[in-house]
DSSP file (Angstrom, degrees, kcal/mol; ACC not computed):
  #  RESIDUE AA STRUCTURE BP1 BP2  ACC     N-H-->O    O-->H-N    N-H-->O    O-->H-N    TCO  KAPPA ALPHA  PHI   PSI    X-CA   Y-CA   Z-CA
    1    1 A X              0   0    0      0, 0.0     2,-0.2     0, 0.0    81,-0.1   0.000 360.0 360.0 360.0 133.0    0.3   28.0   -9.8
    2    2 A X        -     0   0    0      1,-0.1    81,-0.6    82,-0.0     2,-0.5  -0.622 360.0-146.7 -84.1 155.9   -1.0   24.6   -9.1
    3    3 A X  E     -a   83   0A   0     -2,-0.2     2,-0.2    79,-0.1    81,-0.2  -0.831   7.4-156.5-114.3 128.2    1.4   21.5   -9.1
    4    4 A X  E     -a   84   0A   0     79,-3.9    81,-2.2    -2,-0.5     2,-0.4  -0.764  13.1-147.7 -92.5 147.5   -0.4   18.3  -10.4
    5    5 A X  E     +a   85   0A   0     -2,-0.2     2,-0.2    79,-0.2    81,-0.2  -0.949  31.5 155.7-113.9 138.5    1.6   15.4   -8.8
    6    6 A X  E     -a   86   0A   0     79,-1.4    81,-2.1    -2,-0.4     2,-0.3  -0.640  41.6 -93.1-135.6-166.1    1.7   12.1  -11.3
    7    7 A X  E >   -a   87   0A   0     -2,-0.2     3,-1.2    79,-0.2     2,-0.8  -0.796  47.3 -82.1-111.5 154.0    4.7    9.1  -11.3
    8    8 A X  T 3  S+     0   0    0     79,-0.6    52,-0.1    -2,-0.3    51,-0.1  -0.331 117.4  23.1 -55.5 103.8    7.4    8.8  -13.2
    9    9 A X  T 3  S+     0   0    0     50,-0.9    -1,-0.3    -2,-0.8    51,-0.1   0.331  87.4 143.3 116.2 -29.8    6.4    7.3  -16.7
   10   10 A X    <   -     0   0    0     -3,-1.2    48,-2.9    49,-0.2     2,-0.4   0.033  57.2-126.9 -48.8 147.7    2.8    8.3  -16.6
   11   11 A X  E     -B   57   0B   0     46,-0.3     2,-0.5    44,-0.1    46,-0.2  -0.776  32.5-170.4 -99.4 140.2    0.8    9.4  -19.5
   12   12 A X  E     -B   56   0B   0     44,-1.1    44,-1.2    -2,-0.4     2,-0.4  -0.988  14.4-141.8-147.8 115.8   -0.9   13.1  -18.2
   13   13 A X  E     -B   55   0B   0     -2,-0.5     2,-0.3    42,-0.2    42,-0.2  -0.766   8.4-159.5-103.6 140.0   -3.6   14.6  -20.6
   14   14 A X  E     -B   54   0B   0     40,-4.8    40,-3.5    -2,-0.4     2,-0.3  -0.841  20.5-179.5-109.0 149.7   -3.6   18.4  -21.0
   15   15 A X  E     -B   53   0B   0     -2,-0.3     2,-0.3    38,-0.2    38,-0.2  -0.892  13.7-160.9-135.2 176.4   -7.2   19.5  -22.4
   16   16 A X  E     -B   52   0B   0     36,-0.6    36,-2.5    -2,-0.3     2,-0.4  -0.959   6.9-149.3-153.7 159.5   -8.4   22.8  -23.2
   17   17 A X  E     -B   51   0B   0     -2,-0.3     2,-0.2    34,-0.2    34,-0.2  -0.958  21.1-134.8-123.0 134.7  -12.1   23.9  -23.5
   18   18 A X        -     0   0    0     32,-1.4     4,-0.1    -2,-0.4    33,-0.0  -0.585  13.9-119.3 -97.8 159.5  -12.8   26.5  -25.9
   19   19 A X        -     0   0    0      2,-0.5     3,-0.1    -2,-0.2    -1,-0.1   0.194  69.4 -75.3 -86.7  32.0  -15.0   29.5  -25.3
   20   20 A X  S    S+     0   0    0      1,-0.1     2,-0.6    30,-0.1    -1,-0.1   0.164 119.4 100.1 104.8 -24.0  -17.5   28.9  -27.9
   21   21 A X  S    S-     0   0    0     29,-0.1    -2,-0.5    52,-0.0     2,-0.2  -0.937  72.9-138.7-119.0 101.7  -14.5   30.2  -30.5
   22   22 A X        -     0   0    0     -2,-0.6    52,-0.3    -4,-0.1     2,-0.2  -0.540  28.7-115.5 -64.5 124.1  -12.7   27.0  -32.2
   23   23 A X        -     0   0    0     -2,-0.2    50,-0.2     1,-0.2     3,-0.1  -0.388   9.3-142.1 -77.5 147.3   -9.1   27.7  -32.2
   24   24 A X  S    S+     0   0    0     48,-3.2     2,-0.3     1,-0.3    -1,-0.2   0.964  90.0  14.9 -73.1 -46.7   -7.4   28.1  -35.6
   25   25 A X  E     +D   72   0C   0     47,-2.3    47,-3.2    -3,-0.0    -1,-0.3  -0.913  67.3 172.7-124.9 157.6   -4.2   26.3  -34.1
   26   26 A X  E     +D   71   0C   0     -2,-0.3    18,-2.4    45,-0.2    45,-0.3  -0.652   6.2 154.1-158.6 114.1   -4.0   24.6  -31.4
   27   27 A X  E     -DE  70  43C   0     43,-4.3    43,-3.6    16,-0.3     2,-0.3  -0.738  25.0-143.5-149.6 161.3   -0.8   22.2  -29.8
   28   28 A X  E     - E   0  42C   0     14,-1.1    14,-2.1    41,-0.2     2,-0.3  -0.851  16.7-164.3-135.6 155.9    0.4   21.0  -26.0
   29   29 A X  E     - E   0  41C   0     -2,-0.3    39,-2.8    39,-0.2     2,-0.4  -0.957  15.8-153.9-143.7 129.8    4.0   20.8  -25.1
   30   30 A X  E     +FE  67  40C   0     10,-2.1    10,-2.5    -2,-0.3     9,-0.5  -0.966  28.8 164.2-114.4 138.2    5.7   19.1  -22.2
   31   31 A X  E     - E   0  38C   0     35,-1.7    35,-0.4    -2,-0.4     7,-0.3  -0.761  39.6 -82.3-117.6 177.5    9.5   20.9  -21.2
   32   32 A X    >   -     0   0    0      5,-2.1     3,-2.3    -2,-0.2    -1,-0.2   0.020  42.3 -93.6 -70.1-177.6   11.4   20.5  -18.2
   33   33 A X  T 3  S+     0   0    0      1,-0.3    32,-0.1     2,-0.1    -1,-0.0   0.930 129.0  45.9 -98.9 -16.0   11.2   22.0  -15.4
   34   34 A X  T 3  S-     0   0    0     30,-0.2    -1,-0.3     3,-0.1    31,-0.1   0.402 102.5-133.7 -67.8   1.6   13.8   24.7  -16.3
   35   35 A X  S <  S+     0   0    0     -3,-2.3    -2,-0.1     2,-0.1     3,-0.1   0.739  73.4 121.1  56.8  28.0   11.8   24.8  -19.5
   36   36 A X  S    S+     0   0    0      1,-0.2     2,-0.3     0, 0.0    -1,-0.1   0.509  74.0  43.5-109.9   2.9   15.3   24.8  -21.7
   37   37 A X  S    S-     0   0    0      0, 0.0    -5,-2.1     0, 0.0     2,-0.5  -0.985  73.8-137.9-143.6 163.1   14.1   21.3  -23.6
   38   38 A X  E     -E   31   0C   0     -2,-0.3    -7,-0.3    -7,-0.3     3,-0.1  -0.951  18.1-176.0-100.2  94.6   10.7   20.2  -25.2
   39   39 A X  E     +     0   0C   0     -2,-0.5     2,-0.3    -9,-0.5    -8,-0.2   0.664  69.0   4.4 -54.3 -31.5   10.4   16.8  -24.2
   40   40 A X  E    S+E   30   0C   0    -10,-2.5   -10,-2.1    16,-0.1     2,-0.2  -0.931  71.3 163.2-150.4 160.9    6.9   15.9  -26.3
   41   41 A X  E     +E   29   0C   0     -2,-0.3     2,-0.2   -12,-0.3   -12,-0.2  -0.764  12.0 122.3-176.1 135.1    5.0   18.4  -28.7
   42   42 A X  E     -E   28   0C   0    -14,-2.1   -14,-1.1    -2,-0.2     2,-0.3  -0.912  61.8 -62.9-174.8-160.1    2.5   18.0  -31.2
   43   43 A X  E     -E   27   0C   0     -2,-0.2   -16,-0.3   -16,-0.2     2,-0.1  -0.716  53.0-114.4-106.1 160.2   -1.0   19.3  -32.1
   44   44 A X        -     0   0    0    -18,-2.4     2,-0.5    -2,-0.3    10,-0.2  -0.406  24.8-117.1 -97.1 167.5   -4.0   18.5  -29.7
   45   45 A X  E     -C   53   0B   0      8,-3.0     8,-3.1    -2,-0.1     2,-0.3  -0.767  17.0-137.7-101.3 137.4   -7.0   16.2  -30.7
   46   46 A X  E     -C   52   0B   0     -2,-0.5     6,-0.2     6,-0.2     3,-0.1  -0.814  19.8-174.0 -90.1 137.0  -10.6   17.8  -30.8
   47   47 A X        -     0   0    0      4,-2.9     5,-0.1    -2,-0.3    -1,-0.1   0.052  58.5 -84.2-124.5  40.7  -13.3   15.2  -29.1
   48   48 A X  S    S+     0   0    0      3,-0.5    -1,-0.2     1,-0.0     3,-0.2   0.116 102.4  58.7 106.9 164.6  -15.7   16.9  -29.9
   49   49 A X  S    S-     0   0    0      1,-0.2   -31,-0.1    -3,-0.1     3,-0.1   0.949 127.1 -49.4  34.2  61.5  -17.7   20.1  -28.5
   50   50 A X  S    S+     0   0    0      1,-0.2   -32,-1.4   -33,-0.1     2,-0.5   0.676 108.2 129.4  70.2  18.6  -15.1   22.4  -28.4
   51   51 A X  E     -B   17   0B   0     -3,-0.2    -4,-2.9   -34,-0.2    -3,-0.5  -0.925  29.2-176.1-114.2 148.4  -12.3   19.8  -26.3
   52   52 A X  E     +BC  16  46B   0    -36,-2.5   -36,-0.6    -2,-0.5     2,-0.4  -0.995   3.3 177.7-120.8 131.2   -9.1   19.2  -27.2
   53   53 A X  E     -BC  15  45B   0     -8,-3.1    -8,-3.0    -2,-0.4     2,-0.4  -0.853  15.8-171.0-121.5 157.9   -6.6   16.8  -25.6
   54   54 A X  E     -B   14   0B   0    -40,-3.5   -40,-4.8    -2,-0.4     2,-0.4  -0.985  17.7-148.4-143.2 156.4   -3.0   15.4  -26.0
   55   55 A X  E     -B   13   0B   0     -2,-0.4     2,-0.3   -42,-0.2   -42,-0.2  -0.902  22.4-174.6-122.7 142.9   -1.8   12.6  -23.8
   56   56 A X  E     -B   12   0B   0    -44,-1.2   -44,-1.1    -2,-0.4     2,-0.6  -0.984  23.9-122.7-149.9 139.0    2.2   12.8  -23.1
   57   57 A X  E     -B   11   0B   0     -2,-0.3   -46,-0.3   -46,-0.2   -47,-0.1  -0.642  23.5-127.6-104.3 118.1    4.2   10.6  -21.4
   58   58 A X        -     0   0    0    -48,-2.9    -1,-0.0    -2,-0.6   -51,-0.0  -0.404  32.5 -98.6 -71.6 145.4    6.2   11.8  -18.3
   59   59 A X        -     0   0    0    -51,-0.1   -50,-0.9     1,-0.1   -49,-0.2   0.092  26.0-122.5 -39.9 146.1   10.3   11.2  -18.0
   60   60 A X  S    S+     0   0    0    -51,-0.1     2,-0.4   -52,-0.1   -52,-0.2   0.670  92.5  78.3 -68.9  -6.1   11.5    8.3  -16.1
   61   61 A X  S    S-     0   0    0      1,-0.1   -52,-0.2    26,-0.0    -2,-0.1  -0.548  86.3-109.2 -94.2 151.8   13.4   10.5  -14.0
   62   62 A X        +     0   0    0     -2,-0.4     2,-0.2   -54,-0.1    25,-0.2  -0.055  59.0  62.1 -75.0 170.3   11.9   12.6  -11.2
   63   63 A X  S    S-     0   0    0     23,-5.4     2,-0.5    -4,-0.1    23,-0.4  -0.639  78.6 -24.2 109.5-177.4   11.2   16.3  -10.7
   64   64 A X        +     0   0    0     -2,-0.2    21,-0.2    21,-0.2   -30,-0.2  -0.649  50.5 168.8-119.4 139.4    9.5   18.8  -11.9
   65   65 A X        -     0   0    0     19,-3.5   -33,-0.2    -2,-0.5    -1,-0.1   0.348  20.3-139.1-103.6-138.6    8.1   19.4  -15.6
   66   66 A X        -     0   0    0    -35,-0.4   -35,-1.7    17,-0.1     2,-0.7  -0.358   6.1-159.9-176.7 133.7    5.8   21.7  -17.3
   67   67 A X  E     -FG  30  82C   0     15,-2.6    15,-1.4   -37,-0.2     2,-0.5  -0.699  17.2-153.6-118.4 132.0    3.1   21.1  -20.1
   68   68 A X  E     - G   0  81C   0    -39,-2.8   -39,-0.2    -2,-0.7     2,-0.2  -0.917  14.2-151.8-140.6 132.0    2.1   23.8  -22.0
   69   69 A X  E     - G   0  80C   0     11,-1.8    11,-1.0    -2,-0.5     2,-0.3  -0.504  19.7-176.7 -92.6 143.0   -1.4   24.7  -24.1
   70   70 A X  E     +DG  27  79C   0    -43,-3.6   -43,-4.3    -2,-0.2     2,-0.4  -0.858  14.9 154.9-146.9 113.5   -0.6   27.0  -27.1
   71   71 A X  E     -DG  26  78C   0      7,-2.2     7,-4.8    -2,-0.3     2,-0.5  -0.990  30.6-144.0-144.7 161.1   -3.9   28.4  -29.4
   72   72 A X  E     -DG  25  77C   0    -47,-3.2   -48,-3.2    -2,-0.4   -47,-2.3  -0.989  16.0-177.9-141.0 124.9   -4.8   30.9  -31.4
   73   73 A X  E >  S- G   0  76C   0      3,-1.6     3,-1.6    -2,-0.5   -50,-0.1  -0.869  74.8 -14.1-116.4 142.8   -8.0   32.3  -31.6
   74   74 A X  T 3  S-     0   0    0    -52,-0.3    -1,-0.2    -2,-0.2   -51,-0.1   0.913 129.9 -61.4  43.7  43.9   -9.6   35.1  -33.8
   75   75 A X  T 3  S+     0   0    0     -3,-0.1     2,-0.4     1,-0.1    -1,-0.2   0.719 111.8 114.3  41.1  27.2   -5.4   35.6  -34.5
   76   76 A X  E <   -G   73   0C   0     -3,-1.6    -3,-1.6     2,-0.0    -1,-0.1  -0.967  70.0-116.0-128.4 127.0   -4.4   36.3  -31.2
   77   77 A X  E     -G   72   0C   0     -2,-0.4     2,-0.3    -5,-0.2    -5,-0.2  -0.209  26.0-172.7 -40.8 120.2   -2.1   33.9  -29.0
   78   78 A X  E     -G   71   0C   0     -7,-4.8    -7,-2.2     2,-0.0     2,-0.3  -0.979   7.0-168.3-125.9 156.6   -3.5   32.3  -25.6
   79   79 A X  E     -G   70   0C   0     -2,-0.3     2,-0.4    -9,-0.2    -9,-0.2  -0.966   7.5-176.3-135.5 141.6   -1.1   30.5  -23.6
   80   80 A X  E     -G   69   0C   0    -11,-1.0   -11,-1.8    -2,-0.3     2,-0.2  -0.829   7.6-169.4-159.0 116.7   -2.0   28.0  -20.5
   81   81 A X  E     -G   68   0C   0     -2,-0.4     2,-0.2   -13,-0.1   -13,-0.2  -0.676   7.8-166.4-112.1 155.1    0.7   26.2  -18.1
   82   82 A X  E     -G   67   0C   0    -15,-1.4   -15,-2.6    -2,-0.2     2,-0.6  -0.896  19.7-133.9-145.3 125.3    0.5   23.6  -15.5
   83   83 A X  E     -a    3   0A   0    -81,-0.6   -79,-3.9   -17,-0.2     2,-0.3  -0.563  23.8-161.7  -1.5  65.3    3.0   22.8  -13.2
   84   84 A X  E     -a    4   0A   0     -2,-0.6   -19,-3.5   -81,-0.2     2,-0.3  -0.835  11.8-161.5-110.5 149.0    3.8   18.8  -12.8
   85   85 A X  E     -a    5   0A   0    -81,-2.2   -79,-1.4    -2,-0.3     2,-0.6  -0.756  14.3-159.1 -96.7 139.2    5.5   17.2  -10.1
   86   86 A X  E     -a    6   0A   0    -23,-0.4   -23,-5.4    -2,-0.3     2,-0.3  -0.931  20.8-179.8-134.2 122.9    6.8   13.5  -11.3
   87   87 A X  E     -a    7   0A   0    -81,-2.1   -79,-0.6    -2,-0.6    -2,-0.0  -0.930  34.2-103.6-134.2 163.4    7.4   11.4   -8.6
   88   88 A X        -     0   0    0     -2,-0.3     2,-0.2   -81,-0.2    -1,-0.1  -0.094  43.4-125.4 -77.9 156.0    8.7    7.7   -7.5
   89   89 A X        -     0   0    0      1,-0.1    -1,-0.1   -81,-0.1     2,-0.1  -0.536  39.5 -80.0 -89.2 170.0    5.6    5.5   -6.5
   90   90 A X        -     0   0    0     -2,-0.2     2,-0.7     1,-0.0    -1,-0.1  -0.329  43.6-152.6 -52.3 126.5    5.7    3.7   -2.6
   91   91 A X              0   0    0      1,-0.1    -1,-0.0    -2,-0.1    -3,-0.0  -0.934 360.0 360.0-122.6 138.0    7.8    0.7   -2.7
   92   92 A X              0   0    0     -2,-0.7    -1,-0.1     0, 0.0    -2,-0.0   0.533 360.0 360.0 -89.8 360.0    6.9   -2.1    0.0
């Protein structure tokens, strides 16, 4: 799995691209990285030609999250995770 690295506090957009089949439902979720609380959740925005995005705002605290795609197409469940790292920026 890849780990996207962002800062702490950063807004991180999940998309998904459909395959030509518009999902009936279709929602992003960011949990923690032990994946035992839902920090943001809601349904994704279409912009048009099959994309959908949600913008979610990463914890101040560091470490590692996970944002998660949940649709259903033709009634069957697809699921699609990514791996974020959230880390302090460089201080001079």
């Amino acid at each position: 799995m890849n780990i996207t690295e962002a800062l702490i506090g950063d807004t991180v957009k999940t998309t998904w691209v459909d395959s030509g089949v518009t999902p009936s439902a279709i929602t992003a979720e960011l949990f923690t990285g032990s994946e035992t609380s839902i920090i943001a959740a809601g349904a994704m925005t279409s912009s048009g030609d099959g994309h959908f995005f949600r913008l979610m705002t990463l914890p101040d605290t560091p470490g590692f999250y996970v944002s998660e795609t949940l649709a259903t197409i033709d009634g069957l469940p697809y699921k699609r995770r990514k791996k974020i790292h959230a880390i302090l920026g460089e201080v001079d």
